[in-house]
Backbone of each chain as ProteinMPNN parsed JSONL, in Angstrom:
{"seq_chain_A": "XXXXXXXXXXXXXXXXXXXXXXXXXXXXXXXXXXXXXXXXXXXXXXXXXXXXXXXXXXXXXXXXXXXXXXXXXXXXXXXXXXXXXXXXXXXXXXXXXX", "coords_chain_A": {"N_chain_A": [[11.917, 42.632, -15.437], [9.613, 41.018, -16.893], [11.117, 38.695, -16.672], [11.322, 38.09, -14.168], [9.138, 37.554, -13.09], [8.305, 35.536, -14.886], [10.066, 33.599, -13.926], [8.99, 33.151, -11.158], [6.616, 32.471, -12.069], [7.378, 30.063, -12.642], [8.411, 28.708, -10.352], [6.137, 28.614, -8.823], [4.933, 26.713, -10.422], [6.455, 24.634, -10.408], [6.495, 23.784, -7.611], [3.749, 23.463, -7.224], [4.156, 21.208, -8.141], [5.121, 19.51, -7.007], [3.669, 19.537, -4.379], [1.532, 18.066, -5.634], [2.999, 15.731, -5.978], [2.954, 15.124, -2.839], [0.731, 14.799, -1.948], [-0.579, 12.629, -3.547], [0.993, 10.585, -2.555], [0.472, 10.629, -0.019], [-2.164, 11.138, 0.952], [-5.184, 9.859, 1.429], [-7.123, 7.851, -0.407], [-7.988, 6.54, -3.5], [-9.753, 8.284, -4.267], [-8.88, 10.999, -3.279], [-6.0, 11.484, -3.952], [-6.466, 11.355, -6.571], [-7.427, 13.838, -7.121], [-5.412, 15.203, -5.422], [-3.581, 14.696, -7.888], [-4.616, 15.734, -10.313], [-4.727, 18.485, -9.559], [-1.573, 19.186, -9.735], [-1.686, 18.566, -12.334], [-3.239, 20.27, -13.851], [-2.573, 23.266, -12.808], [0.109, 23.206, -11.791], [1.501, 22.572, -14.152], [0.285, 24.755, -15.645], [1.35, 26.769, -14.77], [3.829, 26.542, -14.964], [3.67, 26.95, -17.693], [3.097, 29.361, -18.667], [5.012, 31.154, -17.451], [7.174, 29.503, -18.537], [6.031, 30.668, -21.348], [6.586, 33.716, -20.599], [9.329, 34.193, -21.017], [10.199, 33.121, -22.948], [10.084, 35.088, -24.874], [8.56, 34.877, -27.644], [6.006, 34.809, -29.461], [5.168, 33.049, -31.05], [6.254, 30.529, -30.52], [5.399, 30.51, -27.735], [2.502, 30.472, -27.976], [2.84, 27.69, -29.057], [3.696, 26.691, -26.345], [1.095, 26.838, -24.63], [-0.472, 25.427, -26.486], [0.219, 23.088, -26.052], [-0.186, 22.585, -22.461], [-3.029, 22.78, -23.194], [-3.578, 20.599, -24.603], [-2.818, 18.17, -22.606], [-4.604, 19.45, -20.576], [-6.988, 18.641, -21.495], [-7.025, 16.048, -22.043], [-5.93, 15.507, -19.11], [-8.159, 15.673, -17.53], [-10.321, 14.489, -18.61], [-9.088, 11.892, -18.378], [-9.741, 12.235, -15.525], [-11.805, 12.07, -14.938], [-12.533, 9.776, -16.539], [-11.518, 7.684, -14.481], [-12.052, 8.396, -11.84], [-15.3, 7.599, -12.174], [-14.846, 4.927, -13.304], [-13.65, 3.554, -11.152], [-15.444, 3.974, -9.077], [-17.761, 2.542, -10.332], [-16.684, 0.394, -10.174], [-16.496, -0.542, -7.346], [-14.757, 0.849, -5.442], [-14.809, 2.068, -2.419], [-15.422, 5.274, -1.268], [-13.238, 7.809, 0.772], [-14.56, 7.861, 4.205], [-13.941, 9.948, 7.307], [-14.671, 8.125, 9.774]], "CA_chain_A": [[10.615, 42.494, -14.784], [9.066, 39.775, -17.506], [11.958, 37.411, -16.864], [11.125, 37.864, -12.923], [7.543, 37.101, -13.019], [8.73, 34.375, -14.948], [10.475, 32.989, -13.103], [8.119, 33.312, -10.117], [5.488, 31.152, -12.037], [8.21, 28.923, -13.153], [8.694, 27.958, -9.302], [5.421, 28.017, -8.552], [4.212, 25.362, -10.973], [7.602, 23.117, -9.912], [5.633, 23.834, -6.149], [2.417, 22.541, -7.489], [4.104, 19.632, -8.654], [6.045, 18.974, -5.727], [2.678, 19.348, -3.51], [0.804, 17.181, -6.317], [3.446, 14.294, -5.534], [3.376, 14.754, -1.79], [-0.72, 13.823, -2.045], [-0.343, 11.041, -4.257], [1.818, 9.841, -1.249], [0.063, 10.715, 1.555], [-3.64, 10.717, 0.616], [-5.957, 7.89, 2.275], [-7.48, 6.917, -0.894], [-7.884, 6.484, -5.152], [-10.185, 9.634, -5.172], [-8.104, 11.78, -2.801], [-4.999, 11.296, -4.647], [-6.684, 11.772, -8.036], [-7.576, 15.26, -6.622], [-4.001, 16.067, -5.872], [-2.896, 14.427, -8.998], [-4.513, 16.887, -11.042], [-3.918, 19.579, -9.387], [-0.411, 19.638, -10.305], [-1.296, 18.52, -14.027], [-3.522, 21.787, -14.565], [-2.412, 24.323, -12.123], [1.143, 23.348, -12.191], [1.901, 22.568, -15.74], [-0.208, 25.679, -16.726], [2.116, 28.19, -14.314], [4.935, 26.217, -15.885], [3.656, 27.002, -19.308], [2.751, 30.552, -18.638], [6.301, 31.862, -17.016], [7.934, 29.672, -19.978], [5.821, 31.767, -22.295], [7.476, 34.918, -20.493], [10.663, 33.834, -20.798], [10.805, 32.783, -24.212], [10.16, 35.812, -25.4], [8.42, 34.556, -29.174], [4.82, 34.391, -29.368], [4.936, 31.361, -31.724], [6.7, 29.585, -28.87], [4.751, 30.839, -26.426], [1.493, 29.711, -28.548], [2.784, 26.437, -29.102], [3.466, 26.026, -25.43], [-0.393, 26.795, -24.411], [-1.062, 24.31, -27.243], [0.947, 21.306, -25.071], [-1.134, 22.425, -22.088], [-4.313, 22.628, -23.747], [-3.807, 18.788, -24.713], [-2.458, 18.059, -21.057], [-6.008, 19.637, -19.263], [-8.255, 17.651, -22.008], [-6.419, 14.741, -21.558], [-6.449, 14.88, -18.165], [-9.814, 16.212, -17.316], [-11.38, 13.49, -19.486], [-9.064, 10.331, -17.652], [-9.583, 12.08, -14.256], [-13.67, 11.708, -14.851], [-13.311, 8.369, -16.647], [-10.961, 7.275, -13.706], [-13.597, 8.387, -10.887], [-16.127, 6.977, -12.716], [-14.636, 3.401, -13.369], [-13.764, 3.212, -9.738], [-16.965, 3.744, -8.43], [-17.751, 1.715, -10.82], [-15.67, -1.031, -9.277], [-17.13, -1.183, -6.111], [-14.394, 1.367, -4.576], [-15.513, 3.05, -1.397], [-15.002, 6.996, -1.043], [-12.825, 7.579, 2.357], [-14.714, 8.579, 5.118], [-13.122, 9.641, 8.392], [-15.011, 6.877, 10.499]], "C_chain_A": [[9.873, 41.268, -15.302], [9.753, 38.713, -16.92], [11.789, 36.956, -15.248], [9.935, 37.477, -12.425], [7.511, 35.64, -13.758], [8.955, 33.08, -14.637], [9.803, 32.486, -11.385], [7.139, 32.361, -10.518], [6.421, 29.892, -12.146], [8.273, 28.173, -11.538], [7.719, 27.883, -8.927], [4.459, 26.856, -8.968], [5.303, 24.144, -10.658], [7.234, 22.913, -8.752], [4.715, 22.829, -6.155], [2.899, 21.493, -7.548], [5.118, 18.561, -7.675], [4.781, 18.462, -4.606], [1.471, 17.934, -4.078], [1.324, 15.567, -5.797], [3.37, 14.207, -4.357], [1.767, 14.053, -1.488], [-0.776, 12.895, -2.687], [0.412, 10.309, -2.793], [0.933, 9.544, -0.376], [-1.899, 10.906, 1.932], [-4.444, 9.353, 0.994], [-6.67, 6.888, 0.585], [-8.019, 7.236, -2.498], [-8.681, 8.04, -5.181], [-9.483, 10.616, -4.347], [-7.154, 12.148, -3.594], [-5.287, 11.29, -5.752], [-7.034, 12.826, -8.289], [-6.245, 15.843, -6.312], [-3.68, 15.7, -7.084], [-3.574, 15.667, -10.294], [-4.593, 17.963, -10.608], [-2.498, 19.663, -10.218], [-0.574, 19.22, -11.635], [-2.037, 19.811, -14.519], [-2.577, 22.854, -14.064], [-0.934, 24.267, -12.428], [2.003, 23.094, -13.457], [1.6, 24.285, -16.363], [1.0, 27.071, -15.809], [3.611, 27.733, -14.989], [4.739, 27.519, -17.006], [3.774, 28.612, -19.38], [4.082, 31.41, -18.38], [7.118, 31.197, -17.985], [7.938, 30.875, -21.587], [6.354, 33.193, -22.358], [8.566, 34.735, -20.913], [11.241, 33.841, -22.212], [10.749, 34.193, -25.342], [9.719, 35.704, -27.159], [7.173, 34.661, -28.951], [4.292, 33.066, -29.989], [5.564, 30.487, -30.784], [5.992, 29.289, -27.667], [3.172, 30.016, -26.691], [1.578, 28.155, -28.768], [2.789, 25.528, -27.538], [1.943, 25.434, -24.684], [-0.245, 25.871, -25.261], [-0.885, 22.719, -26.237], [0.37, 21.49, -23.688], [-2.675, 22.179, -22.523], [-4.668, 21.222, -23.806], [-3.598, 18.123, -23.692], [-4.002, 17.969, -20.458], [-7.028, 19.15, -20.016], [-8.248, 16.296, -21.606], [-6.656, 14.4, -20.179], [-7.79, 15.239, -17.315], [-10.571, 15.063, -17.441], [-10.82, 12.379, -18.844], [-9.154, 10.937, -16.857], [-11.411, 11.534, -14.147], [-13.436, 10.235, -15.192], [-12.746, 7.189, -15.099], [-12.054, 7.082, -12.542], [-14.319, 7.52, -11.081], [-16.43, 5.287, -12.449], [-14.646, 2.995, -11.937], [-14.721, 2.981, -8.914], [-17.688, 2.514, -8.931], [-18.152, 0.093, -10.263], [-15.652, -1.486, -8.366], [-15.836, -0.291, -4.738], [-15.028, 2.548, -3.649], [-14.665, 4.724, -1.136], [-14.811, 7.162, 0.276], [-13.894, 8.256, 2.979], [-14.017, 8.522, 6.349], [-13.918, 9.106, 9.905], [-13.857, 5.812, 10.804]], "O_chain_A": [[9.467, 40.454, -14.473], [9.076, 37.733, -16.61], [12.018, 35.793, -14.917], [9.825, 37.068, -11.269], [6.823, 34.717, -13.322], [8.433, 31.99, -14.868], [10.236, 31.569, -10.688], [6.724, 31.513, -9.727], [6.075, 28.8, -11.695], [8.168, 26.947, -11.572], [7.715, 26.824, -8.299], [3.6, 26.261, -8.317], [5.015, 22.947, -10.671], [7.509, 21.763, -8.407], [4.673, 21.775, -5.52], [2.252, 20.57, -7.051], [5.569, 17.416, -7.704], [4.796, 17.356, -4.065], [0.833, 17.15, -3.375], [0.642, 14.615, -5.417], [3.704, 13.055, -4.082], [1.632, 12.977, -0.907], [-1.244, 11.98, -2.01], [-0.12, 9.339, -2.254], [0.627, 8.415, 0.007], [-2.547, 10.785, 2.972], [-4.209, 8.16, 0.805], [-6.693, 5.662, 0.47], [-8.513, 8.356, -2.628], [-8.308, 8.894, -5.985], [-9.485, 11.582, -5.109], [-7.33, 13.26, -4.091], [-4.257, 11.201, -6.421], [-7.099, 13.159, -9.472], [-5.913, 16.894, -6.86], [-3.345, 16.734, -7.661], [-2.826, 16.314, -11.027], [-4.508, 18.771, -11.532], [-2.458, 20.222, -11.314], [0.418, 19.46, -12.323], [-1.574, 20.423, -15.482], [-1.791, 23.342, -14.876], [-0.515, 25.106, -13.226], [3.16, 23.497, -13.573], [2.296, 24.904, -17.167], [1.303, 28.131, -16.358], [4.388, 28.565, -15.457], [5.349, 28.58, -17.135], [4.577, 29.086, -20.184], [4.238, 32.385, -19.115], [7.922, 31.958, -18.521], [8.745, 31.439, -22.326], [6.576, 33.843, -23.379], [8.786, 35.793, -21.503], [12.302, 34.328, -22.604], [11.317, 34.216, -26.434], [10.406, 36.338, -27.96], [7.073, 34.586, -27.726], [3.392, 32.305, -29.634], [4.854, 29.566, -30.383], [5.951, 28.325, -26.904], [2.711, 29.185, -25.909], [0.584, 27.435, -28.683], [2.31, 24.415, -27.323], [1.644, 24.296, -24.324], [0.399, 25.019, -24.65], [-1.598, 21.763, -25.932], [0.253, 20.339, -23.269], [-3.336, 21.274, -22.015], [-5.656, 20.687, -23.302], [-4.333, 17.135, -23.705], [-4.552, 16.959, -20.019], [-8.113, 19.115, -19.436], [-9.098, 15.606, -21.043], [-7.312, 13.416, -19.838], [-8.03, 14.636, -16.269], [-11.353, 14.654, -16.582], [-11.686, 11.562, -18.529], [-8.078, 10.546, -16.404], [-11.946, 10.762, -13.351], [-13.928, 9.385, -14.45], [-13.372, 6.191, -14.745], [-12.722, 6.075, -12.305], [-14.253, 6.526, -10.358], [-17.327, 4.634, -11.915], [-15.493, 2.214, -11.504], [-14.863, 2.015, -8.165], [-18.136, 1.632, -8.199], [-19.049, -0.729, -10.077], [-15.089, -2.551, -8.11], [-15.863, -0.571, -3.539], [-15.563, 3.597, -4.008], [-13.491, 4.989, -0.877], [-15.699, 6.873, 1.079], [-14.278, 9.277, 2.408], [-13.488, 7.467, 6.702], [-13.719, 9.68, 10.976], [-14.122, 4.77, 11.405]]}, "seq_chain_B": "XXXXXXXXXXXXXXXXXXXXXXXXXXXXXXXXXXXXXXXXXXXXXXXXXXXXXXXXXXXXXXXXXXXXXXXXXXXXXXXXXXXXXXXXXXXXXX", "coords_chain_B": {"N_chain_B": [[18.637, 32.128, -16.441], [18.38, 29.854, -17.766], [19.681, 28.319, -16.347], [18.242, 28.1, -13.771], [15.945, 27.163, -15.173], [16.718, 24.232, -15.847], [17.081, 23.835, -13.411], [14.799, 23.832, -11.968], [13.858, 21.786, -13.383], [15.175, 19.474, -12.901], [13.994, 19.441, -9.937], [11.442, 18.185, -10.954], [11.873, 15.923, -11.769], [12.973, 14.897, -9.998], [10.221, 13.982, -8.314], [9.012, 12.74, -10.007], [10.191, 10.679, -9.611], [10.109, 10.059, -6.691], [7.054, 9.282, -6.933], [7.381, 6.753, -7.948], [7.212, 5.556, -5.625], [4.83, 4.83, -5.367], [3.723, 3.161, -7.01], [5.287, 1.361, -6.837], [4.178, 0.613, -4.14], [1.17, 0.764, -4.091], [-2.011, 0.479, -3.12], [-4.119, -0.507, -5.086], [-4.572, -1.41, -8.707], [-5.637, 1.031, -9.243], [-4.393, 3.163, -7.97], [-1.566, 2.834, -8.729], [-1.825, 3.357, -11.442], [-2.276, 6.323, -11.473], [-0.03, 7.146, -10.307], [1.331, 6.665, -12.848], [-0.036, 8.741, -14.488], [0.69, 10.883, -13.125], [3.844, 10.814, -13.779], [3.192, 11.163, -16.857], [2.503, 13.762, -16.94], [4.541, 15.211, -15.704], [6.592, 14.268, -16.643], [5.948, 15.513, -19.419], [6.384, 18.41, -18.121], [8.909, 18.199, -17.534], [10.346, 17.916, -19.932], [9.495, 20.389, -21.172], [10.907, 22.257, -19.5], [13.693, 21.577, -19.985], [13.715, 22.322, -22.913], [13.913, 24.864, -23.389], [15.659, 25.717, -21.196], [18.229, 23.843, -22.087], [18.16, 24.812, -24.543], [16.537, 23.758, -26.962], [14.66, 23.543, -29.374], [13.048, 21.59, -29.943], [12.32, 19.776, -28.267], [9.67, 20.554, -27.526], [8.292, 19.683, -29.04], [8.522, 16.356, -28.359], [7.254, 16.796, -26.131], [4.579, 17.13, -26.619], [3.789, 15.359, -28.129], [4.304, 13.161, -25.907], [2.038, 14.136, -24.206], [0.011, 14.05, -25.572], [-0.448, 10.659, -25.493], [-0.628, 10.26, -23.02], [-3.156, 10.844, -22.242], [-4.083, 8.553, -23.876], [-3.619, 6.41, -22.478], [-4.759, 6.228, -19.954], [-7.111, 6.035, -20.7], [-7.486, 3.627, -21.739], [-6.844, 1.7, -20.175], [-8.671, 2.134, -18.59], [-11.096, 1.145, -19.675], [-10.319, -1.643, -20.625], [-9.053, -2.639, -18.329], [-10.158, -2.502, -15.988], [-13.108, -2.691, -16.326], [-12.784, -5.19, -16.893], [-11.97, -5.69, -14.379], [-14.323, -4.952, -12.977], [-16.638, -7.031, -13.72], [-15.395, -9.103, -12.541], [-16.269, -8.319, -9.842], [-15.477, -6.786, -8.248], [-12.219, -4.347, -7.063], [-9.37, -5.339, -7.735], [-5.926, -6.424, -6.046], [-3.498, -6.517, -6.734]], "CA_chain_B": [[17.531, 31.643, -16.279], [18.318, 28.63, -18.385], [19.867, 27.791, -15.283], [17.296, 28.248, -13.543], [15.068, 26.435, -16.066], [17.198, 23.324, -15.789], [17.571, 23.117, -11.988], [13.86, 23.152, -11.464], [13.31, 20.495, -14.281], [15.245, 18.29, -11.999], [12.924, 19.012, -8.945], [10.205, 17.703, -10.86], [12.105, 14.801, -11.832], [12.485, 13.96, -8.295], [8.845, 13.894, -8.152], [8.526, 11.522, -10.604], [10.889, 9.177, -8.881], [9.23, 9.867, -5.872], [5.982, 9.109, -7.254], [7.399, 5.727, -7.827], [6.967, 4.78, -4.566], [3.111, 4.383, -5.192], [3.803, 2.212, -8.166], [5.652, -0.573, -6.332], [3.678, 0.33, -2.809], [0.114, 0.012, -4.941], [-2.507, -0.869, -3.121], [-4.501, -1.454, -6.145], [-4.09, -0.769, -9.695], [-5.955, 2.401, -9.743], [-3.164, 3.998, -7.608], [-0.289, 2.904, -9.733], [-2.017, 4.325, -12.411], [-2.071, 7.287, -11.099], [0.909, 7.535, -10.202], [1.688, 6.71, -13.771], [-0.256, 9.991, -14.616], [1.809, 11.686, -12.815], [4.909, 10.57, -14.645], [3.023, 11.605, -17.67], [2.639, 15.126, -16.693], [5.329, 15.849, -14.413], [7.853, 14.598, -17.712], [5.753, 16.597, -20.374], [6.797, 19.917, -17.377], [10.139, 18.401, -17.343], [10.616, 18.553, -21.238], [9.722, 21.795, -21.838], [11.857, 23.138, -18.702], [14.887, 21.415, -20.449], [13.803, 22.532, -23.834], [14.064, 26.006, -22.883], [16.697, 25.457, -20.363], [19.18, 23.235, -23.412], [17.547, 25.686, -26.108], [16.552, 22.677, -28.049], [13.066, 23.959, -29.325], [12.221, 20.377, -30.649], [11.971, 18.931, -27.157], [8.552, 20.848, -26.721], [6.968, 18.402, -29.751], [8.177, 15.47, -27.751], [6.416, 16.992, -25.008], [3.142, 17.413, -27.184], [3.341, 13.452, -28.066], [4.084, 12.279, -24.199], [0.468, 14.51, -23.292], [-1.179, 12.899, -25.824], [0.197, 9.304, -24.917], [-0.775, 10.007, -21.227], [-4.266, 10.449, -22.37], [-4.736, 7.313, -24.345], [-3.316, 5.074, -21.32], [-5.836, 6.093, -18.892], [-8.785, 5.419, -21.197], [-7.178, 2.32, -22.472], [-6.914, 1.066, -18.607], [-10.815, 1.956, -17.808], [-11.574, 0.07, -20.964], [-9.332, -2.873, -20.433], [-8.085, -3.301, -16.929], [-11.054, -1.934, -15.132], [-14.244, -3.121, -17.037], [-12.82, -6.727, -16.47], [-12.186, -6.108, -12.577], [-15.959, -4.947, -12.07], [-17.126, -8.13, -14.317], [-14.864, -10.266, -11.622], [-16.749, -8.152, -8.496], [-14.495, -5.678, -7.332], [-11.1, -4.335, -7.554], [-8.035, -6.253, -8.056], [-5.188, -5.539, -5.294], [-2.039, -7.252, -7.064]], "C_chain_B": [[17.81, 30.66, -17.035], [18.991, 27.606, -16.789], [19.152, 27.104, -14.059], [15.958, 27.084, -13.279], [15.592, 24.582, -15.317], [17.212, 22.811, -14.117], [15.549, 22.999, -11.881], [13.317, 21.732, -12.395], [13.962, 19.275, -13.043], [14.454, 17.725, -10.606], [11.97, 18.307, -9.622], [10.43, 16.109, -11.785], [12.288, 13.922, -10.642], [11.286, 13.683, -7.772], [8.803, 12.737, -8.703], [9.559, 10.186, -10.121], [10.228, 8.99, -7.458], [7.584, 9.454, -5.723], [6.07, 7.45, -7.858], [7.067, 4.927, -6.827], [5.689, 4.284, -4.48], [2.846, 3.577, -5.885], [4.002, 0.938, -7.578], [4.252, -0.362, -4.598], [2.138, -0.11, -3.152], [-1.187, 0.856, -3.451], [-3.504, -1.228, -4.009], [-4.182, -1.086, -7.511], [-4.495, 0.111, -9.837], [-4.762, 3.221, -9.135], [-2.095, 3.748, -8.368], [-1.091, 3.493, -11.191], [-2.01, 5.655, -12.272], [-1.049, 7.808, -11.121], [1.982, 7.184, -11.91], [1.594, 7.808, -14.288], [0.505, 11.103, -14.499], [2.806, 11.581, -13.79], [4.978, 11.06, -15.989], [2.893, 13.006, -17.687], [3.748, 15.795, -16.407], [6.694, 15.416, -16.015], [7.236, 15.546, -18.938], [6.255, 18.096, -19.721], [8.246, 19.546, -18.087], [11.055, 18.54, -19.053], [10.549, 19.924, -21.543], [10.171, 22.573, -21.137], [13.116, 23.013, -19.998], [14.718, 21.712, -22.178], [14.188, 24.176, -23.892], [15.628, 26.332, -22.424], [18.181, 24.857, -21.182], [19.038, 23.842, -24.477], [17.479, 24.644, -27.123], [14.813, 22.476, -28.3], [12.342, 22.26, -29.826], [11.769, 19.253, -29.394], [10.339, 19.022, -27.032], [7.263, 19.92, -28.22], [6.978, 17.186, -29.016], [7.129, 15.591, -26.682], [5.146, 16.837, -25.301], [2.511, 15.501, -27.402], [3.245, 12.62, -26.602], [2.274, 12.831, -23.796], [-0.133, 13.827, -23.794], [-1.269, 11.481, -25.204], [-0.365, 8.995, -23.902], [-2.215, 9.931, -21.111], [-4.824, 9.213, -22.531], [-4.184, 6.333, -22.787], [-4.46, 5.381, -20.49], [-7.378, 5.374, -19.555], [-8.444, 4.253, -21.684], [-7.46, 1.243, -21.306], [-8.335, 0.935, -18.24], [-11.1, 1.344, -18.699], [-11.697, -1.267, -20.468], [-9.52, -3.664, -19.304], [-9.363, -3.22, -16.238], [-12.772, -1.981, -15.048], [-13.936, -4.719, -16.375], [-12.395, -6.565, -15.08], [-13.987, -5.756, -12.477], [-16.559, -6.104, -12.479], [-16.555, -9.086, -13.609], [-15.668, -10.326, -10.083], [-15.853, -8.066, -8.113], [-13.369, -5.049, -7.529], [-10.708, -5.288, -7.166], [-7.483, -5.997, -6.926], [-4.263, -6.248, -5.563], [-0.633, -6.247, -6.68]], "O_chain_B": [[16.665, 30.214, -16.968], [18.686, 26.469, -16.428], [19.359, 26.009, -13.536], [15.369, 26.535, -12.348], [14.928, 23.939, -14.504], [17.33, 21.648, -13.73], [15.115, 21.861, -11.698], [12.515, 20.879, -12.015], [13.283, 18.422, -12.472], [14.257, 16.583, -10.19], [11.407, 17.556, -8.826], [9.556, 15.399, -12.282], [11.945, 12.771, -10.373], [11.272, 13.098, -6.689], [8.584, 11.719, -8.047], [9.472, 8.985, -10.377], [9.846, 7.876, -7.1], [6.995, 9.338, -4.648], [5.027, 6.891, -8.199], [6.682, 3.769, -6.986], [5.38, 3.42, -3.659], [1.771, 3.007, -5.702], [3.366, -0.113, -7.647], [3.605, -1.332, -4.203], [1.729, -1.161, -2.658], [-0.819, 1.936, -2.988], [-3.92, -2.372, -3.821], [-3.297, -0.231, -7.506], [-3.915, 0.648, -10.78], [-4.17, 3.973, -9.91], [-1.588, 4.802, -8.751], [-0.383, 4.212, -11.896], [-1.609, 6.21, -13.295], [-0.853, 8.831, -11.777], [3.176, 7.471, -11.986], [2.637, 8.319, -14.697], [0.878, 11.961, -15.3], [2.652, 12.319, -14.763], [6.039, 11.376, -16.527], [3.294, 13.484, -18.748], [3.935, 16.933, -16.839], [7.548, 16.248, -16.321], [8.029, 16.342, -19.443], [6.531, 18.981, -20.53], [8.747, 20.256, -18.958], [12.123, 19.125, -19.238], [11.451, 20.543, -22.107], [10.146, 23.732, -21.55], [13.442, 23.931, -20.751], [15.677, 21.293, -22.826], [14.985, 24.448, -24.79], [16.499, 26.955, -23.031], [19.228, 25.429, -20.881], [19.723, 23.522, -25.449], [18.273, 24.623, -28.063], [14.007, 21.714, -27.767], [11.137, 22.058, -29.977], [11.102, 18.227, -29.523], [9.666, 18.076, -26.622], [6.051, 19.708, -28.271], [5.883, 16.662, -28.811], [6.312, 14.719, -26.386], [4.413, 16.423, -24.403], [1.54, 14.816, -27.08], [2.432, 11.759, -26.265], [1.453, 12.099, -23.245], [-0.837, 12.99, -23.227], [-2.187, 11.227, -24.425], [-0.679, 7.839, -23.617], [-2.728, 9.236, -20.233], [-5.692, 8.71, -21.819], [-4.983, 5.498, -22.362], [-5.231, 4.424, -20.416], [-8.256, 4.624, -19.13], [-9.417, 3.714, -22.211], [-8.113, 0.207, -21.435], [-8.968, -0.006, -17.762], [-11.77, 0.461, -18.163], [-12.679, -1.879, -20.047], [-9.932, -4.817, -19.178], [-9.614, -4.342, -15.798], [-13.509, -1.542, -14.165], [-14.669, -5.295, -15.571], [-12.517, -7.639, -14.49], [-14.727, -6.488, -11.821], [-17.25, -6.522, -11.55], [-17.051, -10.186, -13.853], [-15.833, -11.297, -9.345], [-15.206, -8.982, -7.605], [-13.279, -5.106, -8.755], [-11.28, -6.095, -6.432], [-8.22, -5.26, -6.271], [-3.906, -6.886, -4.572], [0.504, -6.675, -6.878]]}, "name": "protein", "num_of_chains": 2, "seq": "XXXXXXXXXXXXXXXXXXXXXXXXXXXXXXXXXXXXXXXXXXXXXXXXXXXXXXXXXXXXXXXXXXXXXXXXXXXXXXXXXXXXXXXXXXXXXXXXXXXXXXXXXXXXXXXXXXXXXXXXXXXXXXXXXXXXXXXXXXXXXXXXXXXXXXXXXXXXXXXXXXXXXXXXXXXXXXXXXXXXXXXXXXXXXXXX"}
């Protein structure tokens, strides 16, 4: 039952990160595509991390994985704001559909 | 399930090759950074599939150094790269 729930997040964070790259693609513009892009670095890293943690069956394993998200959603939290930010910044325009 | 493990690590290595395409296609440097991002995420997943997946528990420290890593580049870029395009008036589109 653990190893099947598991496995269930395990494909849905390889999903996320499949859907994360298809917006980076197909997105009109820097803040669109920095909206899928983290998507798949929280959502799908963290269902990663979470169905690894089933899997592995250790809690010190499992604790260290959360740890390597934890630094992941600071990390990117903090460059998806300074990213925004700079851009605007920079004189880039936010799509509208005009 | 190591099986498993290992076959989706490769989907999300096809991501990150597919996420090349935004690197060379651009159109300015904030999108190839991005899509650098990606690369930084999407290989910290794909380490700790195949650490799991190869039972080679020491993969999931490399993984801990690539997140950090992926941090400092973005703030190094808005610093750097991105301070001196607004001081030129505007982005770049190389």
């Amino acid at each position: 039952m653990t190893d099947l729930v598991g496995l269930l997040l395990l494909i849905g964070g390889a999903g996320f990160f499949v859907c994360g790259t298809i917006g980076l693609l197909r997105f009109p513009d820097v803040y669109t595509r920095l909206h899928a892009l983290t998507k798949a670095d929280n959502l799908g890293l963290g269902c990663l991390v979470l169905g690894l943690g089933l899997v592995t069956g250790s809690w010190l394993d499992a604790l260290k994985l959360l740890l390597v998200w934890a630094v992941t959603m600071i990390g990117s939290a903090a460059s998806c704001h300074l990213i925004a930010q700079a851009a605007l910044a920079a004189g880039v325009r936010p799509w509208t559909d005009q | 399930m190591t099986t498993a493990c290992v076959a989706l690590a490769l989907v999300i290595l096809l991501c990150i090759v597919a996420g090349l395409a935004r690197v060379f296609g651009g159109p300015s440097r904030i999108d190839r950074l991005l899509a650098a991002q990606l690369m930084g995420s999407a290989g910290v997943a794909t380490l700790l599939l195949l650490a799991y997946g190869l039972d080679r528990p020491s993969l999931v420290d490399v993984a801990l150094v690539i997140a950090l890593l992926a941090a400092v580049t973005s703030v190094t870029f808005v610093q750097r790269g991105l301070a001196a395009d607004a001081a030129a008036g505007g982005p770049r589109h190389d």
